[in-house]
C-alpha positions in Angstrom: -82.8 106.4 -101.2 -83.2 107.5 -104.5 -85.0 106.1 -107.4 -85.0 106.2 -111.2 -88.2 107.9 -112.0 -88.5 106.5 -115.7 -87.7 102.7 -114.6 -90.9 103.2 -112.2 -92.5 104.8 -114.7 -92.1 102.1 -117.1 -92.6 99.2 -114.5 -96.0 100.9 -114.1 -97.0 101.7 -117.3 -95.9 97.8 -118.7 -96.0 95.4 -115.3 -96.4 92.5 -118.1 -93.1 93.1 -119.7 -90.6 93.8 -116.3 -89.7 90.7 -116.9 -87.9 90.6 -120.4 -84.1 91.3 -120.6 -83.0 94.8 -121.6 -82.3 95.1 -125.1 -79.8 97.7 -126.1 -82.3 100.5 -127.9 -78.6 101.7 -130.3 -78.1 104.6 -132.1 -80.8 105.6 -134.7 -79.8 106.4 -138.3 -79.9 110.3 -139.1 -82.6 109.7 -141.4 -85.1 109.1 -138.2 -84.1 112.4 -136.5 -87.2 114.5 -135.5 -87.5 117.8 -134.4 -88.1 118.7 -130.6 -91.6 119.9 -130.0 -91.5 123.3 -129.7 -93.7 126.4 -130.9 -96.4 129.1 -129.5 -99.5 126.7 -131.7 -97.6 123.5 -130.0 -98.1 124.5 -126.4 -101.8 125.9 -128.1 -102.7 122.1 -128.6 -101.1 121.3 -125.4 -103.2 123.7 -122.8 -106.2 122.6 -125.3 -106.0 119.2 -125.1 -105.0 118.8 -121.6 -107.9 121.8 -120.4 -110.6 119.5 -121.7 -109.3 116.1 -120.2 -108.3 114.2 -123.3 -105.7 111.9 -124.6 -104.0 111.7 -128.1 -101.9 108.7 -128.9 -99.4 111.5 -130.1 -98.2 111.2 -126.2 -99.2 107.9 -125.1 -97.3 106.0 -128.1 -94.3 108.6 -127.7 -95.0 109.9 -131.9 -91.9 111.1 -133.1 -93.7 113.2 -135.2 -95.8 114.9 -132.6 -93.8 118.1 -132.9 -94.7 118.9 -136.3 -98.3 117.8 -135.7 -99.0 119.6 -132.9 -97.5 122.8 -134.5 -100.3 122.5 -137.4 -102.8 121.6 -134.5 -103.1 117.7 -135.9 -103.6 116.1 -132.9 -105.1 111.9 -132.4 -107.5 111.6 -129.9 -106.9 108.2 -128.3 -110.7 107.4 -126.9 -112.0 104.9 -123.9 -109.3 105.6 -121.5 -105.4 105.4 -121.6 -104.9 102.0 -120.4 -104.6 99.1 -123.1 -106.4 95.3 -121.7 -103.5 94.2 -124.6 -99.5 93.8 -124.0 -98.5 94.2 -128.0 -94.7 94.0 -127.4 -93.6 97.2 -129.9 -96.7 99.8 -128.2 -95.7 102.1 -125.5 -99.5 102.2 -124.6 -100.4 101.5 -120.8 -101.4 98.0 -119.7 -103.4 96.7 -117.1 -107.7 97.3 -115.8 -109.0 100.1 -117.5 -111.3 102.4 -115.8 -114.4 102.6 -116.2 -115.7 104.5 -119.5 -116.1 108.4 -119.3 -119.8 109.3 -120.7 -118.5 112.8 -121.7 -115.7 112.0 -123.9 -117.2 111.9 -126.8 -119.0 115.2 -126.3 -115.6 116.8 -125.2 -113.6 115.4 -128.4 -116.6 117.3 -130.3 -115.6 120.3 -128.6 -112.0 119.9 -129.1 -112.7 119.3 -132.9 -114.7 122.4 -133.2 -112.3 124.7 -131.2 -109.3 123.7 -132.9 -111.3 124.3 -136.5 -109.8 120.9 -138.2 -111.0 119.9 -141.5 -110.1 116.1 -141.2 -109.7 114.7 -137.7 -108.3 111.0 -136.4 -109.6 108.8 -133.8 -108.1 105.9 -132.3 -108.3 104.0 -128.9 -107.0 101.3 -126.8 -108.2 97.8 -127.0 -111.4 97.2 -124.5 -111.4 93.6 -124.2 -113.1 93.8 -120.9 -116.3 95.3 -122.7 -119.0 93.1 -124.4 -118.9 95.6 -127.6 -115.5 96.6 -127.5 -116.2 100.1 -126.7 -118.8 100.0 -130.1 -121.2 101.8 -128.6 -118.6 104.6 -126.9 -117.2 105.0 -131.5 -120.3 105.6 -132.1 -121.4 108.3 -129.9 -117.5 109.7 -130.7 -118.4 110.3 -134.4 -121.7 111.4 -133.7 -120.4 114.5 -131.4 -118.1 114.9 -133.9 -120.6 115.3 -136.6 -123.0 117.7 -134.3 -120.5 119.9 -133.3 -118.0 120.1 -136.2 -120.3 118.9 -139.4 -117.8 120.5 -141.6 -114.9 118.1 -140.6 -113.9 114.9 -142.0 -113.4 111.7 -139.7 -110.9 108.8 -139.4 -111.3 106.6 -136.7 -108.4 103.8 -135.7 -110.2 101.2 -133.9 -109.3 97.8 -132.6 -110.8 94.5 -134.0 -113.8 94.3 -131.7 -112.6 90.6 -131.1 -113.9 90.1 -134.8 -117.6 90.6 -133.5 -119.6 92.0 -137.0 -122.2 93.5 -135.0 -119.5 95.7 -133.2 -118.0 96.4 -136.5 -121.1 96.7 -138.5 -122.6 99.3 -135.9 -119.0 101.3 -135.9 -119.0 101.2 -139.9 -123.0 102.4 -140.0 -122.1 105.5 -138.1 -120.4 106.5 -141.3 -116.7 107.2 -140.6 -115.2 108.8 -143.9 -112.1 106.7 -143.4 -111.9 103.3 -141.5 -108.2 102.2 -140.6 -107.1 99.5 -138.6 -103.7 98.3 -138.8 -102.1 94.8 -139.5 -98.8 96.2 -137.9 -97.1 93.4 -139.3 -96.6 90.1 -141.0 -98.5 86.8 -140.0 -95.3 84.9 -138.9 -94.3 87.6 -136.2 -98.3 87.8 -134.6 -97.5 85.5 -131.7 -94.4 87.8 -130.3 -95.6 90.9 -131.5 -99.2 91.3 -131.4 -100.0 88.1 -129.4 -103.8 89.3 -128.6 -104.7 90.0 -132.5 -105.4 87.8 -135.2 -103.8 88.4 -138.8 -107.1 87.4 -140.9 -109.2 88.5 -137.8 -108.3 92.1 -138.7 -107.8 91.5 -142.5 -112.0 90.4 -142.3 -112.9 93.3 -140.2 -111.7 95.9 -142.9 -113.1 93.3 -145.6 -116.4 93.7 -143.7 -116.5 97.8 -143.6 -116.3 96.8 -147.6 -119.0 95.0 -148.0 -121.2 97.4 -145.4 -120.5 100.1 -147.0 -118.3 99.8 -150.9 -117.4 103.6 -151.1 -116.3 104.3 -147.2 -112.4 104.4 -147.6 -110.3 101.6 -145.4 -106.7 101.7 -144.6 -104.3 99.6 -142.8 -100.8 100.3 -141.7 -97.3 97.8 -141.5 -94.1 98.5 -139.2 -91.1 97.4 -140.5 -87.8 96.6 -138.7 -88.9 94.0 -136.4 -87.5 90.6 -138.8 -89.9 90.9 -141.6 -88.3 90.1 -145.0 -89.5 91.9 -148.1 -91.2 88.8 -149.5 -93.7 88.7 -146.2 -94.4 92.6 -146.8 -95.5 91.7 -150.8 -97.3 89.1 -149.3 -99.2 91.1 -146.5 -99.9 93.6 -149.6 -101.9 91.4 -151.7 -103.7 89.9 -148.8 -104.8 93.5 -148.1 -105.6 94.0 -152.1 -107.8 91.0 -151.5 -109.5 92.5 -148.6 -110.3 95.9 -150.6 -108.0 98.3 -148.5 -107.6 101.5 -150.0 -104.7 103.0 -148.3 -101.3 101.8 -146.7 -99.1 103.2 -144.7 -95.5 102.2 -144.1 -93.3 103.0 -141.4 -90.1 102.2 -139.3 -91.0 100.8 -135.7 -88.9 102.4 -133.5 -88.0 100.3 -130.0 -89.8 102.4 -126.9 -88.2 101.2 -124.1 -85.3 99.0 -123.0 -88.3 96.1 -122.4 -90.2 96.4 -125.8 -89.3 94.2 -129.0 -85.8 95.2 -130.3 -85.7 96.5 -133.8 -84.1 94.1 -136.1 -82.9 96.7 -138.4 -83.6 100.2 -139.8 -84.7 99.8 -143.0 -83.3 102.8 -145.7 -84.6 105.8 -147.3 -84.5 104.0 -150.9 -86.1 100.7 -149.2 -89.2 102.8 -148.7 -89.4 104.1 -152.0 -89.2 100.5 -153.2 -91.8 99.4 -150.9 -93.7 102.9 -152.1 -93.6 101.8 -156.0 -94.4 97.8 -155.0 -97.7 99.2 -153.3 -98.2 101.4 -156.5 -98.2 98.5 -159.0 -100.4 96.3 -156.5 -103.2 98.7 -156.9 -103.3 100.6 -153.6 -105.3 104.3 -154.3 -103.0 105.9 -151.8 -99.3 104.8 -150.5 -97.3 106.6 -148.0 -94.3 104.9 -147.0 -91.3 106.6 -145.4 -89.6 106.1 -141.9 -91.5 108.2 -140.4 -95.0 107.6 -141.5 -97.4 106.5 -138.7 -101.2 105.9 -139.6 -102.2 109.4 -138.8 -99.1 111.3 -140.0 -100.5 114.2 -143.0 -104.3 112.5 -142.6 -105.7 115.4 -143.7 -103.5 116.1 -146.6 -103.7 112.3 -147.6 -107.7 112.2 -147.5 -107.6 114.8 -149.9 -105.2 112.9 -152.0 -107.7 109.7 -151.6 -110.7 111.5 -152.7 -108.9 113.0 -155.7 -107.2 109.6 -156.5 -110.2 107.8 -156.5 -112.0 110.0 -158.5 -109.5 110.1 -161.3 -109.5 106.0 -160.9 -113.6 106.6 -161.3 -113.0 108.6 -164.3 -110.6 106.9 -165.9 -113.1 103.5 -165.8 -115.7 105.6 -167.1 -113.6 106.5 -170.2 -112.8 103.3 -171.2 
């Protein structure tokens, strides 16, 4: 008998969505073409990554971009294990009981960090509902490794929203991440079929609380679009995220993973994003990157340097007047 390897695959990795109806995936436009992974510092990051037992979101959520990161050895370590306790309907992240929580993670993300010599680094990690802190404790002790064996670099961590618990959040945000992300993915109206688990102001509060912890650490939050939103809602999201104090936004085309995921309503154009680029512009945002492509940790590096230097010339401009 034989068997289609990447239907079990999928059947395994997303049990809770076997039983939607295939949606046709389509043709994507030539504007969302990446290139191939390939490279002698690709396969580096590979052996490295794999040699001390981690995961990077890169491969779990199927990055188009991961390619080009891996080739500059930018890679996302995804923390707490590779299975999700959420089913959001556009993430290609595993579903189901996670195991139990590896005690030498964060120690071995240090390492990583430190062997592959990066100046700015990015964190994220599934949702832990099944813990009473969300997997708190396990960020913490991640950015601390970080900071003993690689002092030099700069972190960005891409957490969940703890449930909305502040003492999860306020212990996360007192370990002193340089940047705090967490993404709204999208607008309020689309939460129930999208991201049925989250809350839209529950994670709009969560970065509004990393403000008020702590005014100068930098937040950022994220939007796909393509999945039905109308340019209205995006405005909208954008000045609820003004209000909140978020720093940086990111803009991106979701892109359907499988057959069983949420189809994409349309794929928004080049010129669209620029639009959407100068709208976040005049609303105030210190940083804006918006193109098809753009995931939360796509050029992190390059755009923390860009956020420090924009900041300061905001700084210097206030003291002037």
């Amino acid at each position: 008998m034989t068997y289609n390897t990447e239907l079990l695959d999928r059947t395994k990795r997303h049990p809770e969505k076997q039983k939607n109806p295939d949606r046709p995936m389509g043709r994507k436009p030539e504007w969302i073409r990446a290139k191939a992974p390939v490279g002698k510092t690709y396969k580096e990051t590979k052996n490295l990554v794999q040699g001390l037992k981690l995961t990077t979101v890169c491969e779990e959520a199927g990055c188009p971009n991961i390619g080009e990161c891996w080739e500059k050895k930018h890679a996302t370590f995804m923390v707490m294990g590779e299975i999700c306790t959420r089913a959001c309907s556009f993430c290609n992240v595993a579903t189901g009981k996670p195991d139990e929580l590896d005690k030498m993670e964060p120690l071995r993300v240090g390492v990583a960090v430190e062997k592959m010599g990066l100046e700015h680094v990015v964190i994220t990690s599934v949702d832990r509902d099944d813990l009473q802190d969300g997997g708190a404790r396990h960020w913490v002790k991640t950015i601390e490794a970080i900071r003993f064996k690689s002092p030099g670099t700069t972190v960005e961590i891409l957490p969940g929203d703890f449930k909305g618990d502040f003492n999860a959040i306020d212990a996360v945000a007192n370990a002193k991440p340089d940047v705090f992300n967490h993404n709204l993915e999208t607008v309020p109206r689309l939460y129930p079929t999208i991201r049925p688990g989250a809350r839209y102001f529950r994670s709009l509060r969560l970065l509004e609380r990393v403000k008020d912890i702590d005014p100068m650490m930098f937040t950022k939050s994220g939007l796909m679009v393509g999945l039905g939103e109308t340019k209205e809602e995006v405005a909208q999201v954008m000045d609820d995220m003004r209000a909140a104090k978020i720093d940086f936004i990111t803009i991106g085309q979701y892109l359907q993973p499988t057959p069983k995921h949420a189809p994409v309503d349309r794929f928004w154009t080049p010129d669209e994003f620029k639009q959407l680029e100068r709208m976040a512009k005049a609303k105030g945002f210190l940083m804006v990157s918006a193109t098809p492509l753009t995931r939360s940790s796509y050029h992190a590096g390059d755009d923390f340097a860009r956020l420090k230097a924009a900041r300061e010339a905001k700084m210097a401009t206030q003291v002037a007047e």
